[in-house]
C-alpha positions in Angstrom: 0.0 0.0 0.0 1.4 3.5 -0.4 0.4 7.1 0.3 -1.1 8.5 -2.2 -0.3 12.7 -3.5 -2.9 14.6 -2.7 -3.3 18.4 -3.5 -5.9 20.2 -1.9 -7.1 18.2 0.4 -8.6 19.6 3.4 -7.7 18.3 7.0 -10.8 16.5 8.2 -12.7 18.2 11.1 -12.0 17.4 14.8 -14.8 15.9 15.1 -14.5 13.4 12.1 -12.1 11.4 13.4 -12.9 7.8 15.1 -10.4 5.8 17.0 -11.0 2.4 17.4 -12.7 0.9 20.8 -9.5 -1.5 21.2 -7.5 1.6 22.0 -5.7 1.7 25.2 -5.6 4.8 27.4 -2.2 5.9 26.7 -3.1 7.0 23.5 -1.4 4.1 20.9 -3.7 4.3 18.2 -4.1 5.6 14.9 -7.5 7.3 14.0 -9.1 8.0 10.5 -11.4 10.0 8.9 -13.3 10.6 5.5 -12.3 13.5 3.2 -14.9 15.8 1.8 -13.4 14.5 -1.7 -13.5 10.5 -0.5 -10.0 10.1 0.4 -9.2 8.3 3.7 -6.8 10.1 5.9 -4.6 8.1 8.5 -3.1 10.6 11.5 -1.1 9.4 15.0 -4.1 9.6 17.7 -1.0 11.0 20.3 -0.3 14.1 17.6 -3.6 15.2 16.2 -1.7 17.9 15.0 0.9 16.4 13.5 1.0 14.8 10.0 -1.7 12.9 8.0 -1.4 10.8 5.3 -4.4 10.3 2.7 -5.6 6.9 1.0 -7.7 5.5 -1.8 -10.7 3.4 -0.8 -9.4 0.9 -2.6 -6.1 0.8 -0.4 -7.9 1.2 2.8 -9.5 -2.0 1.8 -6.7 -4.0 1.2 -5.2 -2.9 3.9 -8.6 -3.9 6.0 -8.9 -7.3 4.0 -5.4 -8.0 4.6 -5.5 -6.7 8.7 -8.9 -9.6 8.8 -7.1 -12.4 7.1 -4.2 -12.0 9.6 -1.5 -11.3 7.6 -0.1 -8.6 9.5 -0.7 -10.6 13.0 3.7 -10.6 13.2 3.5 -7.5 13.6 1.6 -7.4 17.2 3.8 -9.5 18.5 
């Protein structure tokens, strides 16, 4: 999967972004958010205000396809 360019894309609102429920406290998740031009945009939960990096659907759902069929379960441990 890779980033893709994106010009003009505005940062989603504040209140856009969802964090998954398996979050701990401390923060160690990643949150995303839909653009207002259908881009999915990926930031660092701990530095909302830090970068963000913007994906096709289509790469979001390998990703999510590939996350389910455990193929990146090496990672966790």
């Amino acid at each position: 999967m890779s980033a893709t360019s994106v010009r003009a894309t505005e940062r989603p609102a504040d209140d856009a972004w969802k964090k998954s429920t398996f979050s701990n406290p401390s923060g160690n998740c990643v949150e995303v958010a839909e653009t207002s031009n259908g881009l999915v945009a990926v930031r660092n939960s701990r530095q909302p205000d830090g970068a963000v990096i913007y994906y096709t659907r289509p790469e979001i759902d390998a990703f999510v396809r590939g996350a389910k069929a455990g193929e990146f379960d090496y990672l966790t441990a």
